[in-house]
C-alpha positions in Angstrom: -2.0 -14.4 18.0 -1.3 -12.2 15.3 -1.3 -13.3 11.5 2.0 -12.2 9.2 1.6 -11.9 5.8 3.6 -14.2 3.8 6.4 -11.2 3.1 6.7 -11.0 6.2 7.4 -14.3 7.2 9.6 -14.6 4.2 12.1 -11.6 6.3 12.2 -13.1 9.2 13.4 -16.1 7.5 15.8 -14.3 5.6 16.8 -12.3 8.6 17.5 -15.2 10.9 19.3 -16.8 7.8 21.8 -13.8 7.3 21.7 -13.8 11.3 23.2 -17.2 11.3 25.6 -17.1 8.2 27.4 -13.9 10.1 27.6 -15.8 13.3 29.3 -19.1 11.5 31.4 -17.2 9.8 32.7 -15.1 12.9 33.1 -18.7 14.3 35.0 -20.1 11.6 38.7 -21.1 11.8 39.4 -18.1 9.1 41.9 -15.2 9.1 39.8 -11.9 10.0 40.9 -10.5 6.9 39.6 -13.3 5.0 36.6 -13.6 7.1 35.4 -10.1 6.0 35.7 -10.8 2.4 33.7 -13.3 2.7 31.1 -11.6 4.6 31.4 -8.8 2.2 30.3 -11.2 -1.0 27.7 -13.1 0.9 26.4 -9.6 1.8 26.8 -8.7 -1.8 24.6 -11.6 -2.7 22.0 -11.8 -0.2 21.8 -8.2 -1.4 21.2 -9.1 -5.4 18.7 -12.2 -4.1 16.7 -9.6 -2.1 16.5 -7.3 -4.6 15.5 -10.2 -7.7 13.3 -11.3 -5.7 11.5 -7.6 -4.9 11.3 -7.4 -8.9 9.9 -10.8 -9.4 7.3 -9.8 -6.3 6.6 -6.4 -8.0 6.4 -8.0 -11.4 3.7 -10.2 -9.8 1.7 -7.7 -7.8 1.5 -5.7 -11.6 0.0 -9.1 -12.9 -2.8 -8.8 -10.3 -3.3 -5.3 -10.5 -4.0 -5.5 -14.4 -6.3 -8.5 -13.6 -8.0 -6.6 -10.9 -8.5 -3.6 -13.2 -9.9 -6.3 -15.9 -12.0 -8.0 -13.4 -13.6 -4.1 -12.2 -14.2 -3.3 -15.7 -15.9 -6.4 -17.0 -18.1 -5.6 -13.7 -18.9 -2.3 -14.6 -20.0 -3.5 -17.9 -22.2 -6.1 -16.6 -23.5 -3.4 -13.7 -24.2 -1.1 -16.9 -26.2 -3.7 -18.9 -28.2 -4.5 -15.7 -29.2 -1.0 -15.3 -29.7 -0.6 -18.7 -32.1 -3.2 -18.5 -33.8 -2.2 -15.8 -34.3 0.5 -17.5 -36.0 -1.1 -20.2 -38.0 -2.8 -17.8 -39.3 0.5 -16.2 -39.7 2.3 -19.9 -42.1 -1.0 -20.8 -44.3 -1.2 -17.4 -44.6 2.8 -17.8 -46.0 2.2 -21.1 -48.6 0.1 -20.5 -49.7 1.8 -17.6 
């Protein structure tokens, strides 16, 4: 079976969601004319939701970028202070030899 990542799971949901609001409304004892306004502003909001949430998921995935560069640089320092004393280690065994 293949795995979805959670964004995608997240569109299908909201895909069978609109899916289903159209088709209820299309059912629903309304004139056509009123029908399509509503459609219109429920489009109009599933449009702003989709697009707050995108911010709020790109405002997130910034978060963890700026973590991950933190995390790579406190390794590098750490990978730096290693070799340096390695090196150290070398310079001190060389001298006695």
């Amino acid at each position: 079976m293949a795995k979805c990542s959670v964004a995608t799971k997240v569109g299908y949901f909201l895909a069978g969601a609109s899916m289903g609001a159209v088709v209820v409304l299309l059912l629903a004892p309304k004139t056509g004319e009123q029908t399509r306004k509503l459609i219109a502003k429920k489009a109009e909001e599933g449009k702003d939701y989709v697009a707050s949430k995108g911010r709020e998921f790109r405002g997130q995935a910034e978060e963890l970028v700026e973590k991950g560069k933190g995390l790579v640089s406190k390794q590098k320092e750490r990978l730096a202070e290693a070799l340096e004393t390695g090196k150290e280690a070398a310079r001190s065994t060389l001298s006695r030899v």
